[in-house]
Structures are given as C-alpha cells and as structure tokens.
C-alpha positions as CSV (number, residue, x, y, z in Angstrom):
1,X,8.2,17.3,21.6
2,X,7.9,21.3,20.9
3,X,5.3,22.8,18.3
4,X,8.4,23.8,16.5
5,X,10.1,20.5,16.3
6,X,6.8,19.0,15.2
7,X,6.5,21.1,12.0
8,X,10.0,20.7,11.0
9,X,9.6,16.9,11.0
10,X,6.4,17.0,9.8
11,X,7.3,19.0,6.2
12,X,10.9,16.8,6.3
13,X,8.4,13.9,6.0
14,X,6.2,15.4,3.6
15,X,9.6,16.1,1.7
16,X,10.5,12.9,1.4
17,X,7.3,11.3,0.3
18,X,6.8,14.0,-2.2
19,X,10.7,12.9,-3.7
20,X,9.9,9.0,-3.0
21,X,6.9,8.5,-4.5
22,X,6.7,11.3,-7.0
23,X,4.0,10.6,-9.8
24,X,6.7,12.2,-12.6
25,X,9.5,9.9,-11.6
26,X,8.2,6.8,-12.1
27,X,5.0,6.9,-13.9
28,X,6.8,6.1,-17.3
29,X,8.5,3.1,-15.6
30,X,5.4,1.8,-14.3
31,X,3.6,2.0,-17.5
32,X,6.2,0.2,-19.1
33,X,6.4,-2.7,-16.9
34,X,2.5,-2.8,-17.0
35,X,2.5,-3.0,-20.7
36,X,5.2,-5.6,-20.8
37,X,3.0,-7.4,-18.4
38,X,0.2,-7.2,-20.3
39,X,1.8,-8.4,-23.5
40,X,3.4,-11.3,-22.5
41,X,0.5,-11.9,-19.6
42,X,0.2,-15.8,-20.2
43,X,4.1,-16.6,-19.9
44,X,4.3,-14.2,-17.0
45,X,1.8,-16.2,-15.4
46,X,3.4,-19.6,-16.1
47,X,6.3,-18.6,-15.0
48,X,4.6,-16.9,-11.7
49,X,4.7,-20.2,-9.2
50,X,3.3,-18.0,-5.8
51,X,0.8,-16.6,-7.7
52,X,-0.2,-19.9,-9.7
53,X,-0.3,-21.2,-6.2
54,X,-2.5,-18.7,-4.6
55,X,-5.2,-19.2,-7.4
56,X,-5.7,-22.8,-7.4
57,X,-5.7,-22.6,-3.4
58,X,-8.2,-19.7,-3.7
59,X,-10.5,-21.7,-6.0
60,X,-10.4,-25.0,-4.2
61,X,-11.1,-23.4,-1.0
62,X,-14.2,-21.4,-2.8
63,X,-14.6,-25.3,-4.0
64,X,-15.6,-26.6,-0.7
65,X,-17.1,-23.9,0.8
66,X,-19.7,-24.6,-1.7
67,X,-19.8,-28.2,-0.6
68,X,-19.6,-27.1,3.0
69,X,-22.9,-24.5,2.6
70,X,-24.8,-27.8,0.5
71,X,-23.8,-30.3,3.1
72,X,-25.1,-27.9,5.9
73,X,-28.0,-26.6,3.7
74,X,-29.0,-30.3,3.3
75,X,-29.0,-31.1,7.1
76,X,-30.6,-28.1,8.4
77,X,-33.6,-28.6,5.8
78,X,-34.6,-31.9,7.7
C-alpha cells in the first residue's frame, strides 16, 4: 500500500470514529439511560436473568475457592 493511500484511509477512519462515537451525540442519551437505570436499579435487576445468573455463579465459585484454600491450607499444615 502507497504512503498516499495510507493517509487517506487513515483520516477516513479517524472520520468515522470521530462521527460514531462522538461525545455530543450521545452523551445526553447515555445519561438518561444511566439515570433511568439508577432509579429503578432493583426492578432492573430482577428483571436482568444473565446478569442475576452471573452474580450467584460469581459468588458460589468465590464460595468454594474459600473451601478449596481451607481444605488445602488444612492438609499442608500437617
């Protein structure tokens, strides 16, 4: 690829990063669906079955690591 080819794509890119993810655009919508969020935080998470899942996985595995460390703790001690 030429020098010349390069820079073109290169500011077409920056172009179309600058329009996709432009701070003005959709700052005001994201603050909006935060604060909704954030207001109704306790049905959102009811109603948020992946997420529900990932936390009760995430604190049972954290559960028998714990149990795992004791157990080894308790036979290397001996």
């Amino acid at each position: 690829m030429n020098k010349e080819r390069w820079l073109k794509a290169q500011a077409t890119g920056f172009t179309l990063i600058n329009n996709k993810f432009a701070t003005p655009i959709y700052e005001d919508d994201l603050l909006k669906v935060v604060g909704d969020l954030l207001i109704n935080l306790e049905d959102h998470r009811r109603s948020n079955f992946i997420g529900e899942m990932l936390q009760f996985h995430t604190l049972r595995s954290t559960e028998f690591m714990s149990r795992w460390i004791e157990t080894k703790n308790k036979y290397n001690s001996n």
